[in-house]
C-alpha positions as CSV (number, residue, x, y, z in Angstrom):
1,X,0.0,0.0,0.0
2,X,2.7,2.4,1.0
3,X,4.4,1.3,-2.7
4,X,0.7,3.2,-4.0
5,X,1.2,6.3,-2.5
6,X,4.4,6.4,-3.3
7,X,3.5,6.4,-7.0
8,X,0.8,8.5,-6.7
9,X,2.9,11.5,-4.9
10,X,5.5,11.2,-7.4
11,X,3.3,11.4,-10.3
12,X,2.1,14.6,-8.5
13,X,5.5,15.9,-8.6
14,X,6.5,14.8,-11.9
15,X,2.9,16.3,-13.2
16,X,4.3,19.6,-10.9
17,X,7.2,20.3,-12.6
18,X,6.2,19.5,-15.9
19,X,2.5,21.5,-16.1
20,X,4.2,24.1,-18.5
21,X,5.0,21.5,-21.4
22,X,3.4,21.3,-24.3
23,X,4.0,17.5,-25.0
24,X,1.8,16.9,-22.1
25,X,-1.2,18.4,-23.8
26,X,-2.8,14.7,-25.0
27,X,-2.0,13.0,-21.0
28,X,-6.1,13.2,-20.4
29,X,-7.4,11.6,-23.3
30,X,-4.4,8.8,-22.9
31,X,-5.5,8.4,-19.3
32,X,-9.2,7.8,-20.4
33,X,-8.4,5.2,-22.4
34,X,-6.2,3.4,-20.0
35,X,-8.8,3.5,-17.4
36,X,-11.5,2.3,-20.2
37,X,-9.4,-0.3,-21.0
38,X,-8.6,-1.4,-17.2
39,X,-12.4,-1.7,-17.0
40,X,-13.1,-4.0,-19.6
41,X,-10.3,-6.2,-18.2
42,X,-11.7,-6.1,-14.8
43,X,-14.7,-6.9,-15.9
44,X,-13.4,-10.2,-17.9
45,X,-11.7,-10.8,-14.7
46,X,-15.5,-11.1,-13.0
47,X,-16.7,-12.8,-15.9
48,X,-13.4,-15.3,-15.8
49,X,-14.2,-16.1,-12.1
50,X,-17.6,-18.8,-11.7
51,X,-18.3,-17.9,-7.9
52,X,-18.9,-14.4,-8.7
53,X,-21.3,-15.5,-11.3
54,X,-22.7,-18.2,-9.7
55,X,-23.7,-15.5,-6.6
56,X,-24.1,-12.7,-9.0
57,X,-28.3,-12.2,-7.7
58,X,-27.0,-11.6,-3.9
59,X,-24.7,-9.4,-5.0
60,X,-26.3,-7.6,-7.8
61,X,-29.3,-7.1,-5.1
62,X,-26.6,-5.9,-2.0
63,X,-24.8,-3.7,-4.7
64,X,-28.2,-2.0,-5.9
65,X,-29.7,-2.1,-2.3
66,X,-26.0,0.4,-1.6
67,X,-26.3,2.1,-4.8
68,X,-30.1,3.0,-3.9
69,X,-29.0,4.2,-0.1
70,X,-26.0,5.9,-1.0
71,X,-28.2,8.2,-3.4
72,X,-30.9,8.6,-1.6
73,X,-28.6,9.7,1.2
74,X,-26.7,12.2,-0.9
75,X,-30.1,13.8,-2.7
76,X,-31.6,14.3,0.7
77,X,-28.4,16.1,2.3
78,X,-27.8,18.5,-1.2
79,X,-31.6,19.2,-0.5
80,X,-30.8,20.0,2.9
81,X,-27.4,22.1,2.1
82,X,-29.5,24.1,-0.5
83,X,-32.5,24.9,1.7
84,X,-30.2,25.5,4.5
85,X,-28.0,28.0,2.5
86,X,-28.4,29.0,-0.7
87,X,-32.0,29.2,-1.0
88,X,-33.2,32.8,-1.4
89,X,-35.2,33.8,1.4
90,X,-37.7,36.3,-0.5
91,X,-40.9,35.6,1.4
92,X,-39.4,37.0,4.7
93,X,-38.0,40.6,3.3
């Protein structure tokens, strides 16, 4: 883990010291496509390994029970935020 965050803080240096260049200009759309292409292999990973497909209703069902929570929890705290302070009081002036 410590080997992670080593990476990672050196790729913030290295990204640092080299913001001015203008070879770096195409280092977004590369890193899209790397991450697109990690997904598909994760996901033939999952579809390589039979007890995740085998149990794939339990935890298709736990993962959309989380999903549902985790969204319901963040739309009922933005509406809370934005009630609490940005919403223009006009009725009281």
């Amino acid at each position: 883990m410590l080997a992670v965050f080593f990476f990672i803080l050196s790729g913030v240096a290295i990204g640092y010291l080299t913001r001015n260049r203008t070879q770096l200009r195409h280092v977004g759309s590369t890193i899209n496509i790397i991450i697109i292409l990690l997904l598909f292999f994760l996901g033939v990973a999952v579809g390589a390994n039979k007890q995740i497909i085998e149990g794939f209703a339990t935890i298709g069902m736990d993962a959309f029970a989380i999903a549902f929570a985790t969204t319901l929890g963040s739309v009922l705290c933005a509406w809370f935020v934005y009630n609490r302070f940005f919403k223009n009081n006009r009725d009281q002036s």
